[in-house]
Every structure is written in structure tokens, then in C-alpha cells.
N, C-alpha and C positions, 0 to 999 in steps of 0.2 A: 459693682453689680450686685443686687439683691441676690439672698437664695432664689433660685429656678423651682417654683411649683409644678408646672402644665412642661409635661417629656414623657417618653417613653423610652425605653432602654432594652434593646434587643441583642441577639447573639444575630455576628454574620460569619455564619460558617464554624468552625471548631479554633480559629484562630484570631478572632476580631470581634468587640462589640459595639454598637454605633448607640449613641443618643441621640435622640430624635425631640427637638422641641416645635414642632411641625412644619407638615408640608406647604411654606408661604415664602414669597420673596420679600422680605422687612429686614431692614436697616435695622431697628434695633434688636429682634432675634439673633441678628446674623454676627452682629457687635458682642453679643452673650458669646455665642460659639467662638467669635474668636479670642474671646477672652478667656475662656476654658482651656482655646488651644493653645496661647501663650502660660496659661499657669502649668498645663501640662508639661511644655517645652521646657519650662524652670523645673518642673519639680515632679518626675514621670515615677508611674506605678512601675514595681516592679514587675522585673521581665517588657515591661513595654518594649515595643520596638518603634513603632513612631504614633502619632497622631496627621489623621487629614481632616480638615474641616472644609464643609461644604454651606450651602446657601443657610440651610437652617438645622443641620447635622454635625456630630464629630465622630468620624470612626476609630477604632483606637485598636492597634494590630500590636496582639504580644506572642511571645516564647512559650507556647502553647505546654512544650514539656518541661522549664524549666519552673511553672507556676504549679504541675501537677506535681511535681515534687515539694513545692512551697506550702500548697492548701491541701493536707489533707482531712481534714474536717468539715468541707464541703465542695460543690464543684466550682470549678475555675469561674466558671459564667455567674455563681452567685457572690463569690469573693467578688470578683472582679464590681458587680452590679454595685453590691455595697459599698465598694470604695468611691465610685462613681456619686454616688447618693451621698455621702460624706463630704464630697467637693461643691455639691451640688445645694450645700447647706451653708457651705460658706461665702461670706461679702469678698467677692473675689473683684478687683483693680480692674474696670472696664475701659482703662486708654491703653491703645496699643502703642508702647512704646517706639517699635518698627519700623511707624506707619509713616508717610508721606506724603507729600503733595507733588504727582509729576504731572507737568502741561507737556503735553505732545503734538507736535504738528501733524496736519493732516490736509493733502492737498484733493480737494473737492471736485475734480475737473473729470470735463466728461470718460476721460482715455482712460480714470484709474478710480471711475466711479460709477459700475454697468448698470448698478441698480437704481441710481440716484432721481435719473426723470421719471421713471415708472413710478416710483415710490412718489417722488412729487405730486404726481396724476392722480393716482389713487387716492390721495389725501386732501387731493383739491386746494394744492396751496402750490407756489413756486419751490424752483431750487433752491434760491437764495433765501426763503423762509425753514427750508427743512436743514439747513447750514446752520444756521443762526441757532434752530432750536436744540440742533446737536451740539454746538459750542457750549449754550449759554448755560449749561448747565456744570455742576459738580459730581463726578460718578466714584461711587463706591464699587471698590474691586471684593464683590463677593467672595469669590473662590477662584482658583485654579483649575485645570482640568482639558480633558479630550487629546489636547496636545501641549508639549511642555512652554509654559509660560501663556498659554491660553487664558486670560482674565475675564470672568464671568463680569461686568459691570451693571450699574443699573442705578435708575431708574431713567428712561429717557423721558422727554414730555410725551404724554398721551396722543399728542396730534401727529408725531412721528409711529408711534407703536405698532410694527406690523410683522405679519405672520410670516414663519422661515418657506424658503422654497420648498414645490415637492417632490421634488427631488434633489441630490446632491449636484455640484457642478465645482472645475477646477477653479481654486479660489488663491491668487495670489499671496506670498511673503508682504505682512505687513497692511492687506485689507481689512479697513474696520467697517463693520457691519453692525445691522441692527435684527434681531428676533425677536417679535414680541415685546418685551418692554425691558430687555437689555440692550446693551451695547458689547461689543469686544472686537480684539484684533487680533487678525492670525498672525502668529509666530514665523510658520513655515506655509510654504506650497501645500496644499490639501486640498482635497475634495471637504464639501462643505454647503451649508444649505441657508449661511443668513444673505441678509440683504445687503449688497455692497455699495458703500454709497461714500468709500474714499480712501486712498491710501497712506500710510505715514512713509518717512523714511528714516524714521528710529531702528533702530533693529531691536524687536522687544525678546527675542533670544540669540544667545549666540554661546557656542559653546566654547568657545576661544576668552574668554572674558572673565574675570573672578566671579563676581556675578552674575553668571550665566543667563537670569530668569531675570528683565528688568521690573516685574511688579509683581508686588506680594499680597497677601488677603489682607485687607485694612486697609490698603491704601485707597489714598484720592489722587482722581485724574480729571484735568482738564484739555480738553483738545480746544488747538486757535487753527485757523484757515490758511494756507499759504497755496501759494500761485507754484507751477509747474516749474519754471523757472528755479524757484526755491528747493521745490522737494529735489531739482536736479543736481541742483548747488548743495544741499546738504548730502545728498548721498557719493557727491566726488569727493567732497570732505572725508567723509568717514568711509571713505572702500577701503 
């Protein structure tokens, strides 16, 4: 990764400050961020306590008293900013070493797909086209978030991209949905406002598991179609 010119670097709150390399959903902003939060994970400021990286953001939460003791020559927030800007200077490794390719199934069919024909209609194409357009694609797992192991995805094609509901509604374990020009799947039972238009029978959290959180920010995912039959078959498997 080149030096980062075009960010902004704010204080959140008295114990965190976030870099901002702006408000846009892009692949390769979001590849910077996570390559900041991989160097960070190697090799953390002191007092950090963790780093979260978002779509085009990293927030970075430290030991608010143990750095006032560290900096007294200025305040925590300008230490802090100029270390930031030091990082921000250097050709830091932009492959995630982490990262992965997970294909996941995902059964299309009307009983586990409420939004699927609507979403069809509106878009003036069949189901079997808005299938297609969901598989055929490769999605980058932006970020994390809302609920654990929730994966912001994205880019879907344009000809699917559509607006979240307005209001919330209970949203099945495992419903992958589309808002706007992402994709994701919920972890757990929630209320929730995307478009539903299929369910996997992966379990993408499970606390029982070393791995608890099956996707992390930098991965790739691929979803293929299977029949109800399947999804019933996989999930007597693995109960």
C-alpha cells in the first residue's frame, strides 16, 4: 500500500480515535483500511486496546490513563494523531494474509426467500435472473458489525440493488439479504430491514466452535444455489 494522502483523523470520545479515509463503499479504500488493521494487529501503539475497521474507517480504542501517563508533553489525541500519520507514511503490505475464499450455499426457494418475487417485480426481471445475478458474482466482506459475525458484503450487480425495508421485520438465522448495493447474512434471529431473498444452512456464528465468527473483513465469498432438499440435508448433517 502507498502512503495514504486524502483521511481525516478525529477523536471519538476521550478514549478512541477513528481515521477516516472517506465516506464511500470501495474495494480499494477498504483493502487500505484493512491493511492498516492488519499492521496494527502485528504491531499495536501503546496502551491500544484493539483496533475495528469499517467500510472506509479504522477506530482504534486505547488505555486512555495509562497513555496520560506516557505523554506528557502533549495531549493523548495529538500523540496519538502523529503516530497515526507515521503509519500513514509508510508502504505498508496490502494482501491480507487471513483472508479467504468461502462459497456458501444458499437455498433460493420461495418458504426461505419472502422477499425474492417482490424484489424480482420491481426489477422487472425473473427469479431465476436475480439467482443468477446473486451467485455470479464475488463479494468482498467489508466489515463486521450490528450483530456478531454479521458481514457487510458487496458489490452486488446493479440490476439487483435495492432499498432496505421501512421498517424492521423478524428476520430469520442464516437469511441472506440484499440493501442497497450489499449483500449479508444474518448470524442470528433479529429484527432487521434487508431484502430477503434466501437462506444458507452454514451456521455463520456459533459460539460452541473455536472459531466462533465464520467470516472475517478481507474475505471472499461466493454463494451457489441448492434445492430445499439440500439445505434440509445439510442442516441434519451438521445439528
Amino acid at each position: 500500500m502507498q502512503p495514504v494522502s486524502s483521511y481525516q483523523i478525529f477523536p471519538l470520545g476521550d478514549s478512541a480515535i477513528t481515521l477516516d479515509l472517506g465516506n464511500v463503499i470501495n474495494e480499494a479504500v477498504n483493502r487500505k483500511v484493512t491493511a492498516l488493521f492488519h499492521h496494527l494487529q502485528k504491531k499495536p501503539f501503546d496502551g491500544m486496546i484493539e483496533a475495528i475497521p469499517a467500510y472506509s474507517s479504522l477506530s482504534i480504542y486505547f488505555d486512555v490513563i495509562s497513555l496520560k501517563k506516557k505523554v506528557k508533553e502533549k495531549t493523548v489525541y495529538e500523540w496519538l494523531k502523529q503516530e497515526l500519520e507515521k503509519i500513514l507514511n509508510q508502504d505498508i503490505p496490502i494482501v491480507n494474509e487471513t483472508a479467504r475464499l468461502v462459497q456458501i450455499p444458499v437455498c433460493y426457494e420461495k418458504v426461505l426467500a419472502p422477499d425474492l418475487e417482490s424484489l424480482a417485480f420491481a426489477k422487472n426481471i425473473n427469479v431465476e435472473e436475480v439467482i443468477h445475478l446473486h451467485t455470479s458474482r464475488t463479494y468482498l466482506v467489508y466489515m463486521l458489525g450490528f450483530l456478531p459475525g454479521f458481514s457487510y458484503m458487496g458489490e452486488v450487480d446493479e440490476r439487483i440493488e435495492t432499498p432496505r425495508k421501512l421498517e424492521p421485520v423478524p428476520v430469520v438465522e442464516g437469511s441472506v439479504g440484499i440493501a442497497g448495493k450489499q449483500t449479508g447474512i444474518y448470524p442470528l434471529d433479529s429484527p432487521g430491514g434487508w431484502q430477503i431473498i434466501g437462506r444458507t444452512p452454514m451456521k455463520i456464528f456459533d459460539a460452541g466452535r473455536e472459531n466462533a465468527i465464520l467470516l472475517g473483513t478481507g474475505d471472499e465469498v461466493q454463494f451457489y444455489s441448492i434445492s430445499k432438499d439440500e439445505y434440509e440435508n445439510y442442516q441434519s448433517r451438521n445439528s
